[in-house]
N, CA, C and O atoms as a GROMACS GRO file, in nm:
protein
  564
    1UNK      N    1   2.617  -0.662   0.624
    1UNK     CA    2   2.593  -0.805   0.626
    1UNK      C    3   2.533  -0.847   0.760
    1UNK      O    4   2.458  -0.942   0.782
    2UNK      N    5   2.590  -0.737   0.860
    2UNK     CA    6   2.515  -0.847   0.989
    2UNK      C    7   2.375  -0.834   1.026
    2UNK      O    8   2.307  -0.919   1.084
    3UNK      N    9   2.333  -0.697   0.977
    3UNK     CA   10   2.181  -0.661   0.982
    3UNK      C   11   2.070  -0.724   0.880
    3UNK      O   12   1.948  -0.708   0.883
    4UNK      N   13   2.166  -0.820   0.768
    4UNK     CA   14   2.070  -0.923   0.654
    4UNK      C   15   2.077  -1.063   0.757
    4UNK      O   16   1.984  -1.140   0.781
    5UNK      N   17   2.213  -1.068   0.807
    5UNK     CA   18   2.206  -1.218   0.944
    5UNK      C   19   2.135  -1.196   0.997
    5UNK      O   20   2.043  -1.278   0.993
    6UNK      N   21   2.114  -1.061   1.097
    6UNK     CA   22   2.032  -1.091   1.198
    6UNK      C   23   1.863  -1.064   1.159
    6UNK      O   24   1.775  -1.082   1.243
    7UNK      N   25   1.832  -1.015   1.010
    7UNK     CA   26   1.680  -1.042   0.996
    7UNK      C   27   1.690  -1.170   0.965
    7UNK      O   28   1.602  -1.207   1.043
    8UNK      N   29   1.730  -1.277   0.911
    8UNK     CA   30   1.725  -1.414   0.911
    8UNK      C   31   1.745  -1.462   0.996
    8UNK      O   32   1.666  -1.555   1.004
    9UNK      N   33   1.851  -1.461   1.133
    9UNK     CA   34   1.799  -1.542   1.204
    9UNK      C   35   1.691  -1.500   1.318
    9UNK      O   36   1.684  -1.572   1.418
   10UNK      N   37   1.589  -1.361   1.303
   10UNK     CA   38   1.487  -1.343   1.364
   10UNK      C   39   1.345  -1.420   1.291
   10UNK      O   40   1.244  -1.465   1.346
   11UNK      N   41   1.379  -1.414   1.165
   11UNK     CA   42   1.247  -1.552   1.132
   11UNK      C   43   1.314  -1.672   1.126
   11UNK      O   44   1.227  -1.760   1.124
   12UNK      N   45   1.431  -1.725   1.121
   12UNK     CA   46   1.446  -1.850   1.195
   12UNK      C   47   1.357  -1.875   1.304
   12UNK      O   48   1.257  -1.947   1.303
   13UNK      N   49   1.413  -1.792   1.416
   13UNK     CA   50   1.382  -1.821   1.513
   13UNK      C   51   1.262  -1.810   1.564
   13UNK      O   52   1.236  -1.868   1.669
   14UNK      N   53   1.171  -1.738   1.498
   14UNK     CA   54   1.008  -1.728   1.502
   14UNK      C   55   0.910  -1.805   1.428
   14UNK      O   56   0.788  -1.785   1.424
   15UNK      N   57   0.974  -1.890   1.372
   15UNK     CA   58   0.946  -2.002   1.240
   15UNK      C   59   0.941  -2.144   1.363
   15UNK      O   60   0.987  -2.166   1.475
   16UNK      N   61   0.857  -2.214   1.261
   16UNK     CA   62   0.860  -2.352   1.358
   16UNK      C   63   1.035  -2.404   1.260
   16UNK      O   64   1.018  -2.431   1.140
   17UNK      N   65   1.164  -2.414   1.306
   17UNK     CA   66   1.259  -2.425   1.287
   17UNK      C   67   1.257  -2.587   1.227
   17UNK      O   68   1.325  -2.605   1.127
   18UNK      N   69   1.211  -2.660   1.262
   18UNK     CA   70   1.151  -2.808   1.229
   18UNK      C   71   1.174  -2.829   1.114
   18UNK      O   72   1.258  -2.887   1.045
   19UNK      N   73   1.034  -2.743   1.098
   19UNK     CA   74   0.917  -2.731   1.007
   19UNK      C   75   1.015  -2.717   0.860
   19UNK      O   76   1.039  -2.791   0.765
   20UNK      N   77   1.059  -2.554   0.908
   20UNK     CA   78   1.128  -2.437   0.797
   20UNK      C   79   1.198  -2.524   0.793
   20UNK      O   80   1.158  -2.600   0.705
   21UNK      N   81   1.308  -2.570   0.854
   21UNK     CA   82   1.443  -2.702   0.770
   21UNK      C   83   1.379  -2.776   0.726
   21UNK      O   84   1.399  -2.767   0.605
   22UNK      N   85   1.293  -2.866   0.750
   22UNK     CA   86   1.235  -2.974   0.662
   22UNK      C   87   1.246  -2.940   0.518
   22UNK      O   88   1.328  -2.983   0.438
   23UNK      N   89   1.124  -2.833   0.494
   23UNK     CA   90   1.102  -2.762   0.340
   23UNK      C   91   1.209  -2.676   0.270
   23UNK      O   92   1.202  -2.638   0.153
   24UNK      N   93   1.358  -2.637   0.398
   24UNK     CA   94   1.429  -2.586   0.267
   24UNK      C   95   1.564  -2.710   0.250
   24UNK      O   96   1.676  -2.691   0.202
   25UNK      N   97   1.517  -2.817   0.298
   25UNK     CA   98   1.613  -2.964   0.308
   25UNK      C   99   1.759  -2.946   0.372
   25UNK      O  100   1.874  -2.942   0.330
   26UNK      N  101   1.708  -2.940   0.469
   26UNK     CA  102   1.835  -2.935   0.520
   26UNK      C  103   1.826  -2.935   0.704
   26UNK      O  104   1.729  -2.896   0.769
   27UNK      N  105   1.927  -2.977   0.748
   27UNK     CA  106   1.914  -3.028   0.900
   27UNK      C  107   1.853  -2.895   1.007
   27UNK      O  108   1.904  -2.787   0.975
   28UNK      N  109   1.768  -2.886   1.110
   28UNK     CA  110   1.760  -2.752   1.199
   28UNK      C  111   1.904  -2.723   1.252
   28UNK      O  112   1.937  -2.606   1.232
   29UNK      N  113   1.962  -2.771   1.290
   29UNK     CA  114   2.088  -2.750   1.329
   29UNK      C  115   2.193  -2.645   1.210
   29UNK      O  116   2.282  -2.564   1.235
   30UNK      N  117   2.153  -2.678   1.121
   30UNK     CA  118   2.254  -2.619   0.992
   30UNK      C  119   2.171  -2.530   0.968
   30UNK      O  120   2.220  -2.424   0.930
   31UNK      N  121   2.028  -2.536   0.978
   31UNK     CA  122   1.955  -2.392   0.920
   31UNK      C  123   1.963  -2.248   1.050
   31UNK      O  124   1.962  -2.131   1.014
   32UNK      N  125   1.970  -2.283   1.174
   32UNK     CA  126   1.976  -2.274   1.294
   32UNK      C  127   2.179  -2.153   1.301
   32UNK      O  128   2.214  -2.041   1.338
   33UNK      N  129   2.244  -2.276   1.239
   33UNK     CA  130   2.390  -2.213   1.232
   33UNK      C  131   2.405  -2.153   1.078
   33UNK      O  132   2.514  -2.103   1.054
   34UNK      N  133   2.356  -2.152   1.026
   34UNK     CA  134   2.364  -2.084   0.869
   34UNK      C  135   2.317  -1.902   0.912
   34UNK      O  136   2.375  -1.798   0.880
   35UNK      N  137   2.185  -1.926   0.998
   35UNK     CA  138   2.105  -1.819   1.027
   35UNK      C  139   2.166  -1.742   1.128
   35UNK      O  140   2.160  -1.622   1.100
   36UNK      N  141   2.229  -1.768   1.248
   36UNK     CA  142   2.288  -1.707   1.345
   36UNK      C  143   2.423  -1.610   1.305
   36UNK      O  144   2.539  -1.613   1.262
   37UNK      N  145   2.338  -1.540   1.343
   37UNK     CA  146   2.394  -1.370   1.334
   37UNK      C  147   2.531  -1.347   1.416
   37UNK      O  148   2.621  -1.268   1.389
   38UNK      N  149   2.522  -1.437   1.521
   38UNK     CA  150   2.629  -1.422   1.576
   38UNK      C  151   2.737  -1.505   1.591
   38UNK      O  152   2.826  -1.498   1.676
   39UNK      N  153   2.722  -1.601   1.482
   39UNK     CA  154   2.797  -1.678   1.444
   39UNK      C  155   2.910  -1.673   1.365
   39UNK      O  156   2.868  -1.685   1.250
   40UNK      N  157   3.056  -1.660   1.364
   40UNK     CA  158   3.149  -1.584   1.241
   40UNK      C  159   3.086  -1.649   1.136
   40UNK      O  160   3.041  -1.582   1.043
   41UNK      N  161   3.071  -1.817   1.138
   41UNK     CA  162   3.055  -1.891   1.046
   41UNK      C  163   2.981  -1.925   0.991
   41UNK      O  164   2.985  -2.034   0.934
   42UNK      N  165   2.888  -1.847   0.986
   42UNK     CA  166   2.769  -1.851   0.977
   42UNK      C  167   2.751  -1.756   0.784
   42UNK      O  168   2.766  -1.638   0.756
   43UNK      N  169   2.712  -1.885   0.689
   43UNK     CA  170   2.714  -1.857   0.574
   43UNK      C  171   2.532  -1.892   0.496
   43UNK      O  172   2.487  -2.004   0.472
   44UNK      N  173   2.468  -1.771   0.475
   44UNK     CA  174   2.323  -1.760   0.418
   44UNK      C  175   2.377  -1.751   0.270
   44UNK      O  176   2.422  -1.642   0.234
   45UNK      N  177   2.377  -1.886   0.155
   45UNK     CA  178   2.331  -1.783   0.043
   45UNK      C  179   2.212  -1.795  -0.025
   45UNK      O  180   2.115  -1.851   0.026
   46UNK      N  181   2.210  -1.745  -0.140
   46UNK     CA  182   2.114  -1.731  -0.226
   46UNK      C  183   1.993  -1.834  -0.195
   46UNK      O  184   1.879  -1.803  -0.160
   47UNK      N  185   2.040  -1.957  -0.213
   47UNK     CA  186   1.918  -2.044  -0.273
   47UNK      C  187   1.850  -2.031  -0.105
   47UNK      O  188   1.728  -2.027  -0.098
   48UNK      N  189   1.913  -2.027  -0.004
   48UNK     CA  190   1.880  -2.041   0.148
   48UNK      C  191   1.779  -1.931   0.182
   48UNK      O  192   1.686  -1.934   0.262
   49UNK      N  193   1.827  -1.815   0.085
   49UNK     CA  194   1.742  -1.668   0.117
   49UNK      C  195   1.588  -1.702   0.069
   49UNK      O  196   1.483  -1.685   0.132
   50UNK      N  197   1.609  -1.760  -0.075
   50UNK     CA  198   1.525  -1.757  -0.136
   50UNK      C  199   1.419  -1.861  -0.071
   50UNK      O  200   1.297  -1.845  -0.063
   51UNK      N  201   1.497  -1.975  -0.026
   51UNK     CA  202   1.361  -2.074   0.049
   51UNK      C  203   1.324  -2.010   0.150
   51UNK      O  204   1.203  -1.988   0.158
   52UNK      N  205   1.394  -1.970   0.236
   52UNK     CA  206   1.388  -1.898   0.344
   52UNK      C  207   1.243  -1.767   0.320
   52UNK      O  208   1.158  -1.756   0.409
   53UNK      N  209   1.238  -1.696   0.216
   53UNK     CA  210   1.154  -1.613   0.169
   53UNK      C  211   0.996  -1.658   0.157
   53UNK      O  212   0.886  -1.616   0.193
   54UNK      N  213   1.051  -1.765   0.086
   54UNK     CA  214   0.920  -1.880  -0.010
   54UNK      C  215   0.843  -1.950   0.073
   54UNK      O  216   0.727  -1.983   0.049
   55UNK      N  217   0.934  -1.984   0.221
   55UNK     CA  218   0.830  -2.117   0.314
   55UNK      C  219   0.783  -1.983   0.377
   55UNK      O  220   0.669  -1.958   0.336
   56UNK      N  221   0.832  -1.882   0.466
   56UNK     CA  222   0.801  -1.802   0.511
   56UNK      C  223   0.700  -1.695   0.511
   56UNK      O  224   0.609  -1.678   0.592
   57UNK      N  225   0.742  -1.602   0.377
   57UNK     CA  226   0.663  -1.501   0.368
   57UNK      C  227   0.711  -1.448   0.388
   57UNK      O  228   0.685  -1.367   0.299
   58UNK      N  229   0.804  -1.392   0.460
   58UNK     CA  230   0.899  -1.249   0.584
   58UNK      C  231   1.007  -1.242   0.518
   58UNK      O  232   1.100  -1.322   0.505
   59UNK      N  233   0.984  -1.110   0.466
   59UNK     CA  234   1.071  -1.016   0.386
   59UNK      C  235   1.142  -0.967   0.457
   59UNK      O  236   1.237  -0.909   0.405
   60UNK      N  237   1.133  -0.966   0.572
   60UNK     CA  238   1.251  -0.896   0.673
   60UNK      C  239   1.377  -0.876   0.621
   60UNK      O  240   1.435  -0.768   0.608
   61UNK      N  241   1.443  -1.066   0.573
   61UNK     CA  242   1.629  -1.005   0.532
   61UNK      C  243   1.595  -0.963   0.408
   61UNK      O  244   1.663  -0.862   0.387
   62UNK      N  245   1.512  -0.990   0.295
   62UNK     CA  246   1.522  -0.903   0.185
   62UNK      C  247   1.545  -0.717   0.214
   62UNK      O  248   1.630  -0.643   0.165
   63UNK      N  249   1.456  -0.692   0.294
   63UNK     CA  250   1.420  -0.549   0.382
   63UNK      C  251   1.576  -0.509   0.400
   63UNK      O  252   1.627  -0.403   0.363
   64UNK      N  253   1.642  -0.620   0.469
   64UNK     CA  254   1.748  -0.586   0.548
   64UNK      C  255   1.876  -0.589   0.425
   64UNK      O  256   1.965  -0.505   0.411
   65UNK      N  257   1.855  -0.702   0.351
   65UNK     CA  258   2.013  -0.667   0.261
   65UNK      C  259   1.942  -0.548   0.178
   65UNK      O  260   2.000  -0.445   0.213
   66UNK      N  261   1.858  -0.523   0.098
   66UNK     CA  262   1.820  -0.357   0.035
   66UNK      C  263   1.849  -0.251   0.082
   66UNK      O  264   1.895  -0.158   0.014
   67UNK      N  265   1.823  -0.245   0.233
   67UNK     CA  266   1.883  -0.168   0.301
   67UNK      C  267   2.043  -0.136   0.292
   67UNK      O  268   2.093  -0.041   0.233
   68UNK      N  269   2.100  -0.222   0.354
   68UNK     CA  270   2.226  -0.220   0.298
   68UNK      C  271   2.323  -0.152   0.173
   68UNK      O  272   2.422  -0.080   0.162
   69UNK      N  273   2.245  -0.209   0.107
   69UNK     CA  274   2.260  -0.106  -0.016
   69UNK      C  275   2.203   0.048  -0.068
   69UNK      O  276   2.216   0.123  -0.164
   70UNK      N  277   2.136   0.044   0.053
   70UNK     CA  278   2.091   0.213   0.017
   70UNK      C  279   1.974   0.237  -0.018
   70UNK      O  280   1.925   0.349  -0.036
   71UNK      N  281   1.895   0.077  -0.036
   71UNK     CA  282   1.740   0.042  -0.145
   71UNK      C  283   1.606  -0.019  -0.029
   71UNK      O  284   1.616  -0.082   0.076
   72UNK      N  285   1.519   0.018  -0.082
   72UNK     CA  286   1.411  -0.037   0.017
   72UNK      C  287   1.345  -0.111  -0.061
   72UNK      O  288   1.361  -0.110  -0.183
   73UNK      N  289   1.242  -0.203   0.017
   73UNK     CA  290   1.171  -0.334  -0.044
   73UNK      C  291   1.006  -0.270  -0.052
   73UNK      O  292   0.966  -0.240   0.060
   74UNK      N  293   0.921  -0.249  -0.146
   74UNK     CA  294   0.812  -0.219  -0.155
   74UNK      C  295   0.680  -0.341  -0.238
   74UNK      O  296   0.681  -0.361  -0.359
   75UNK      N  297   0.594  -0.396  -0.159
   75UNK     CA  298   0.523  -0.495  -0.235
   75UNK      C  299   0.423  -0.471  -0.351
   75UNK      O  300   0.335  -0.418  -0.283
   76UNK      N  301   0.369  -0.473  -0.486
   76UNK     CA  302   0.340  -0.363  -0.545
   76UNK      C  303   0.236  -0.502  -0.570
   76UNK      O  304   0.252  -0.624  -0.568
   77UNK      N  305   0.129  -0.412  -0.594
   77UNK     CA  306  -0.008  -0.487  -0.633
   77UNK      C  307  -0.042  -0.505  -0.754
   77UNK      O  308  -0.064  -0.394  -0.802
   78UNK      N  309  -0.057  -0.582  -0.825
   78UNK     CA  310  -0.072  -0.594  -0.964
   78UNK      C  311  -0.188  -0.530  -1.044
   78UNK      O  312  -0.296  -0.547  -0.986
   79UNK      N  313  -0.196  -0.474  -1.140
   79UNK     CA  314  -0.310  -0.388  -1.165
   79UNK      C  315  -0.420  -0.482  -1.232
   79UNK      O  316  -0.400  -0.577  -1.308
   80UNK      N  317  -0.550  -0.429  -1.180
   80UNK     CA  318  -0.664  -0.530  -1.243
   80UNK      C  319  -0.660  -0.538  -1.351
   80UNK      O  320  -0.632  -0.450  -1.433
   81UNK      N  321  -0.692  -0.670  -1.369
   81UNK     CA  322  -0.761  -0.647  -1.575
   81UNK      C  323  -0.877  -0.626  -1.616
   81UNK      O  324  -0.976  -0.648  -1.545
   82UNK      N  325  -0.883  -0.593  -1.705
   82UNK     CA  326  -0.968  -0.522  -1.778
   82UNK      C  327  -0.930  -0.610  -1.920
   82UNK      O  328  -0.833  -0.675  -1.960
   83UNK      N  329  -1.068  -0.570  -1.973
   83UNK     CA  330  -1.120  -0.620  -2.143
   83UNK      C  331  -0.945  -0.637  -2.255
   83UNK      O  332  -0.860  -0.549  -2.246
   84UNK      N  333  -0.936  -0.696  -2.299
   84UNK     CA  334  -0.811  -0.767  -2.381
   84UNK      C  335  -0.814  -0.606  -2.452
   84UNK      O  336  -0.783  -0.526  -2.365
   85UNK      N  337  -0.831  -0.566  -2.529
   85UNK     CA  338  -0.821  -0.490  -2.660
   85UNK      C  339  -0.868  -0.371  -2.536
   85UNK      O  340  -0.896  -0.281  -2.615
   86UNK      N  341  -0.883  -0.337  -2.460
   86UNK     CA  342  -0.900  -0.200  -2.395
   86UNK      C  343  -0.766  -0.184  -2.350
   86UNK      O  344  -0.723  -0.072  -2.378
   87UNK      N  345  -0.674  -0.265  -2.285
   87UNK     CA  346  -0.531  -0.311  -2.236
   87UNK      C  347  -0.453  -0.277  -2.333
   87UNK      O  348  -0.349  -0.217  -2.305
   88UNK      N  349  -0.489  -0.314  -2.494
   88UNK     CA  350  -0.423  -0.312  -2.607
   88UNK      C  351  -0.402  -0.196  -2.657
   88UNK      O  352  -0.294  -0.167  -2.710
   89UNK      N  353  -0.511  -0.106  -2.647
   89UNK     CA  354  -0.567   0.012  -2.689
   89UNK      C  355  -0.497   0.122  -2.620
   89UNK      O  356  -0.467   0.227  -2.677
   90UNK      N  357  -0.468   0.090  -2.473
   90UNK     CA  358  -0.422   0.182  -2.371
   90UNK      C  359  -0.244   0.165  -2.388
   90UNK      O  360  -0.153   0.247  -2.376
   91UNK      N  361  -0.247   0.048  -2.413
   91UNK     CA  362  -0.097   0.010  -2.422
   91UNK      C  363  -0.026   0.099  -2.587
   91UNK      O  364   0.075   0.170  -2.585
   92UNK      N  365  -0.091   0.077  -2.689
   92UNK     CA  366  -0.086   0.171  -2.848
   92UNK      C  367  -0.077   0.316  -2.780
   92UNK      O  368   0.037   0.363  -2.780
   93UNK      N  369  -0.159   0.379  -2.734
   93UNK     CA  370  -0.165   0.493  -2.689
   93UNK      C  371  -0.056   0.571  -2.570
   93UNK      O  372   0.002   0.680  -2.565
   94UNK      N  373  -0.064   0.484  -2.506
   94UNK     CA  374   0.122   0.547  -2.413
   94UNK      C  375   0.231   0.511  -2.530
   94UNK      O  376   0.322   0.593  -2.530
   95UNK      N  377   0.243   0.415  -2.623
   95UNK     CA  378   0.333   0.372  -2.689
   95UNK      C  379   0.371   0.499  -2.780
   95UNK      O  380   0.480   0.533  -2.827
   96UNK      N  381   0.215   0.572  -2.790
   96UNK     CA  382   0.255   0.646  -2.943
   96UNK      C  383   0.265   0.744  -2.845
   96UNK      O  384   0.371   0.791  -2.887
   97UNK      N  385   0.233   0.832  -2.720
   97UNK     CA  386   0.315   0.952  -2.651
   97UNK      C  387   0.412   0.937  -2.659
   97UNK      O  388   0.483   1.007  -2.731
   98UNK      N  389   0.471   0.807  -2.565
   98UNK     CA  390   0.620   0.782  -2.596
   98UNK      C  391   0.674   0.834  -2.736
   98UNK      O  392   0.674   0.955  -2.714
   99UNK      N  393   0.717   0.820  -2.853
   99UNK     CA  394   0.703   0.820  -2.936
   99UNK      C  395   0.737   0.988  -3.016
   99UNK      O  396   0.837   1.042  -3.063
  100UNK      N  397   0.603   1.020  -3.000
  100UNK     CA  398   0.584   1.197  -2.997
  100UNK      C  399   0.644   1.259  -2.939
  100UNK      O  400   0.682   1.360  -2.998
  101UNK      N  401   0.686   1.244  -2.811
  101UNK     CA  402   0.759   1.315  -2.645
  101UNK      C  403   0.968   1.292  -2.728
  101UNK      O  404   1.067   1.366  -2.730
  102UNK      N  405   0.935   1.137  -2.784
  102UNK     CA  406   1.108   1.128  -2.813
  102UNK      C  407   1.128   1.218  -2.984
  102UNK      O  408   1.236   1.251  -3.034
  103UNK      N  409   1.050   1.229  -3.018
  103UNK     CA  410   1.076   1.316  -3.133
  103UNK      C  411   1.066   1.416  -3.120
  103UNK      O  412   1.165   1.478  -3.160
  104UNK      N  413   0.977   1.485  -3.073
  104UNK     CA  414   1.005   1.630  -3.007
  104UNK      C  415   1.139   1.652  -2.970
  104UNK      O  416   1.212   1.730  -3.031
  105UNK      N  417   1.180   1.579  -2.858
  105UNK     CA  418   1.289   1.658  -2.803
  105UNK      C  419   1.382   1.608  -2.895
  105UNK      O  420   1.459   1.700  -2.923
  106UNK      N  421   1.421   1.468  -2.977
  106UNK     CA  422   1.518   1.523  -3.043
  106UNK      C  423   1.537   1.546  -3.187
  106UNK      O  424   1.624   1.507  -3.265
  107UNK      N  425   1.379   1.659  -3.208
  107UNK     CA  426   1.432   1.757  -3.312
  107UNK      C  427   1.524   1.858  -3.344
  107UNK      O  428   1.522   1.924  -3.449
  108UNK      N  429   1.625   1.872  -3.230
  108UNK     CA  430   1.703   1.943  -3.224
  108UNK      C  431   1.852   1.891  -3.184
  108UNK      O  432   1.946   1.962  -3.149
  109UNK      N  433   1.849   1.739  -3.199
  109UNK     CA  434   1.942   1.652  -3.182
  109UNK      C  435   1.972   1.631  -3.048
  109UNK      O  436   2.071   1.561  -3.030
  110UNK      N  437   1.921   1.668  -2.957
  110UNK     CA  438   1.990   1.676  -2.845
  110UNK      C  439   1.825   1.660  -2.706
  110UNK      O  440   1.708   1.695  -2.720
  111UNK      N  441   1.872   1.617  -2.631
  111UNK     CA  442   1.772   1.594  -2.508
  111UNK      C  443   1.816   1.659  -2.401
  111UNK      O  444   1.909   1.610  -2.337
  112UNK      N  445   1.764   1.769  -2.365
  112UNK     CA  446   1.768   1.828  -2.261
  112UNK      C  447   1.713   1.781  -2.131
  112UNK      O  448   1.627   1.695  -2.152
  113UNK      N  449   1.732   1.806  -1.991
  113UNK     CA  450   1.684   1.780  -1.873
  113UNK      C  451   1.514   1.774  -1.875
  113UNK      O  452   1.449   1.675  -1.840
  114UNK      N  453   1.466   1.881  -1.914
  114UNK     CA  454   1.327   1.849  -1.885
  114UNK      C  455   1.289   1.756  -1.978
  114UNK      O  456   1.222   1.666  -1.929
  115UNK      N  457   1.316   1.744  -2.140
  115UNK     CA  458   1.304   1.612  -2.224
  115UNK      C  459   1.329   1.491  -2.188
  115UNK      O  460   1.280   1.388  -2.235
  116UNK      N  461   1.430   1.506  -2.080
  116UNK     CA  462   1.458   1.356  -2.008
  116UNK      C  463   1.347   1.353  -1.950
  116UNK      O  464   1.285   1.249  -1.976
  117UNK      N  465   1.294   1.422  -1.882
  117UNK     CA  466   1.162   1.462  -1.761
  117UNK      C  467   1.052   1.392  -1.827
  117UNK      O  468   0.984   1.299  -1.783
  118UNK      N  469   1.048   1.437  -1.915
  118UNK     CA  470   0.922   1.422  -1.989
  118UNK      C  471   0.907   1.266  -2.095
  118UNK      O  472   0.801   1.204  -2.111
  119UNK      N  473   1.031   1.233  -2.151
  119UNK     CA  474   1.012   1.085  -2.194
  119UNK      C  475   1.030   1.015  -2.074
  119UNK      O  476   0.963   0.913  -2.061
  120UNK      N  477   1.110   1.049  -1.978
  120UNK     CA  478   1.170   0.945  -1.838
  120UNK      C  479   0.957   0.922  -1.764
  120UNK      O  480   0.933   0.823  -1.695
  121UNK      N  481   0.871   0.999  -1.787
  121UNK     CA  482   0.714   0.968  -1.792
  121UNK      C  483   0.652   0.941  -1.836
  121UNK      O  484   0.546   0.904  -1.787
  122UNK      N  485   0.685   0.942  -1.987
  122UNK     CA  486   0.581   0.871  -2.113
  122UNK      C  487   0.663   0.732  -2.072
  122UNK      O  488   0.589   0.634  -2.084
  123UNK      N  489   0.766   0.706  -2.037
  123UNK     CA  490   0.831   0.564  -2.013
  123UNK      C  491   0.714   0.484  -1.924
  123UNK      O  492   0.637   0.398  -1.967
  124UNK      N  493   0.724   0.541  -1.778
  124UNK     CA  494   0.678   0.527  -1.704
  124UNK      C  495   0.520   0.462  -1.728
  124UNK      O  496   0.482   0.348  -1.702
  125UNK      N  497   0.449   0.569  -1.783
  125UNK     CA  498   0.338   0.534  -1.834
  125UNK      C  499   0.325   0.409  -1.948
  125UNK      O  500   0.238   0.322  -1.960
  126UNK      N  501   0.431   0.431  -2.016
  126UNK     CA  502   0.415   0.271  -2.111
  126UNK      C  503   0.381   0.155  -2.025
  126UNK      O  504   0.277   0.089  -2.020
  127UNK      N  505   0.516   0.144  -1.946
  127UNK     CA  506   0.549   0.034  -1.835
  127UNK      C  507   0.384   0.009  -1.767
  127UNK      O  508   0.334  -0.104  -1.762
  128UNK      N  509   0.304   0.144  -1.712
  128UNK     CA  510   0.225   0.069  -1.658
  128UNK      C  511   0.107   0.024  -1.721
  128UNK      O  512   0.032  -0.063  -1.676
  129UNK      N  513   0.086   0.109  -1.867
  129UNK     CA  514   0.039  -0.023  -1.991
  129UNK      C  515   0.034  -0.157  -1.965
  129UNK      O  516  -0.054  -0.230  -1.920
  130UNK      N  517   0.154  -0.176  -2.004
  130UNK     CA  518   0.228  -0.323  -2.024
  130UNK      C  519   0.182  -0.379  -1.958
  130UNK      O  520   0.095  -0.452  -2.004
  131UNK      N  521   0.208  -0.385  -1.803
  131UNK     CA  522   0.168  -0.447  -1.679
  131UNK      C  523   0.025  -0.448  -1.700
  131UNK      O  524  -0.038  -0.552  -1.683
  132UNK      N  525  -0.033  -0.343  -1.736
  132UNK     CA  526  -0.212  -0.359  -1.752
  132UNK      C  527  -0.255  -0.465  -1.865
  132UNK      O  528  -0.357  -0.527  -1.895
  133UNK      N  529  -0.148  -0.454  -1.903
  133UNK     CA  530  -0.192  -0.519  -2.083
  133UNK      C  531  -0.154  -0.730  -2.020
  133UNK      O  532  -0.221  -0.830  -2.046
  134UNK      N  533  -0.071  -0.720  -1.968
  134UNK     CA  534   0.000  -0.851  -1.937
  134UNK      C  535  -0.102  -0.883  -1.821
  134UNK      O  536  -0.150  -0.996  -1.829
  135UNK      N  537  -0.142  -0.811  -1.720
  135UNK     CA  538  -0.250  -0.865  -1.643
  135UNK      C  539  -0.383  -0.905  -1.672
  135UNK      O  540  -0.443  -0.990  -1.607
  136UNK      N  541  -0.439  -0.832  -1.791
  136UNK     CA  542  -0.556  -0.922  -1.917
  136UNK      C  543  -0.559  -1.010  -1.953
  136UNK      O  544  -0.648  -1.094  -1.962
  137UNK      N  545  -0.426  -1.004  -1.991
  137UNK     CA  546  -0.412  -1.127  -2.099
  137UNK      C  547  -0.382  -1.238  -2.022
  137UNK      O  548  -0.402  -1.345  -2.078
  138UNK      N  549  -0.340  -1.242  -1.911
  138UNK     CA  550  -0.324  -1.359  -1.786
  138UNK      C  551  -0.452  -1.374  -1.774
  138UNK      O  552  -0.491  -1.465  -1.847
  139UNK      N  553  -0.562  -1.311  -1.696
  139UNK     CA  554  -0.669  -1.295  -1.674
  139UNK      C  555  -0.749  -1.396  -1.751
  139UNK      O  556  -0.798  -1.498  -1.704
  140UNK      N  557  -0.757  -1.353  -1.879
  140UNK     CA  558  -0.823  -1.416  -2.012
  140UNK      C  559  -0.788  -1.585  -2.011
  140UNK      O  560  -0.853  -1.689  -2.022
  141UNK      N  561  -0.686  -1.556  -1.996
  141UNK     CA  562  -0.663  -1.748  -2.019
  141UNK      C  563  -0.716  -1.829  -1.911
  141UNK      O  564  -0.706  -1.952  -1.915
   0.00000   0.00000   0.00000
């Protein structure tokens, strides 16, 4: 917890503090003691993180509570779009590996490690279908 305080109150404090309380409504003084790390009393939650994120930009305490947990924060770029029905086409086609990969392995009732291996990637590949397929179709409209 004190390493998610103290990335919040390092963009506090590098933030026009004013400014940042104004837009997440609430006094500099309270955003100021909410944020201080070295404060016992000092209580960040949710909705505070989240404005805190939103006026900002600085992922730092996100960085920092993931951490915490053992997890890191990675920003992932959305994949271009491309033609509606090429998205569609690509998306049918990982759908039906998927598909093939889960019947294979359990023709024998049972899924072994590398069968996990191997649908746990036709998965994978669906997913980044989807995302291809959903970034078209945003695109399009």
């Amino acid at each position: 917890m004190h390493e998610f305080l103290k990335a919040c109150d390092s963009v506090v404090d590098e933030a026009d503090t004013k400014k940042l309380a104004t837009l997440m409504n609430m006094p500099p003084v309270s955003l100021l003691q909410r944020a201080n790390a070295n404060y016992d009393g000092a209580w960040f939650n949710v909705k505070h993180l989240y404005a805190l994120l939103l006026h900002t930009n600085d992922m730092r305490p996100l960085a920092a509570l993931a951490g915490e947990f053992g997890y890191t924060v990675a920003k992932t770029a959305p994949p271009a779009a491309v033609e509606i029905h090429q998205a569609l086409g690509r998306t049918t086609l990982e759908f039906a590996h998927l598909t093939v990969e889960t019947h294979a392995a359990m023709a024998d009732g049972r899924i072994d490690e590398v069968e996990r291996a191997r649908i746990m990637k036709e998965i994978t590949h669906a997913e980044e279908a989807l995302a291809l397929f959903k970034a078209s179709v945003k695109a399009a409209a």
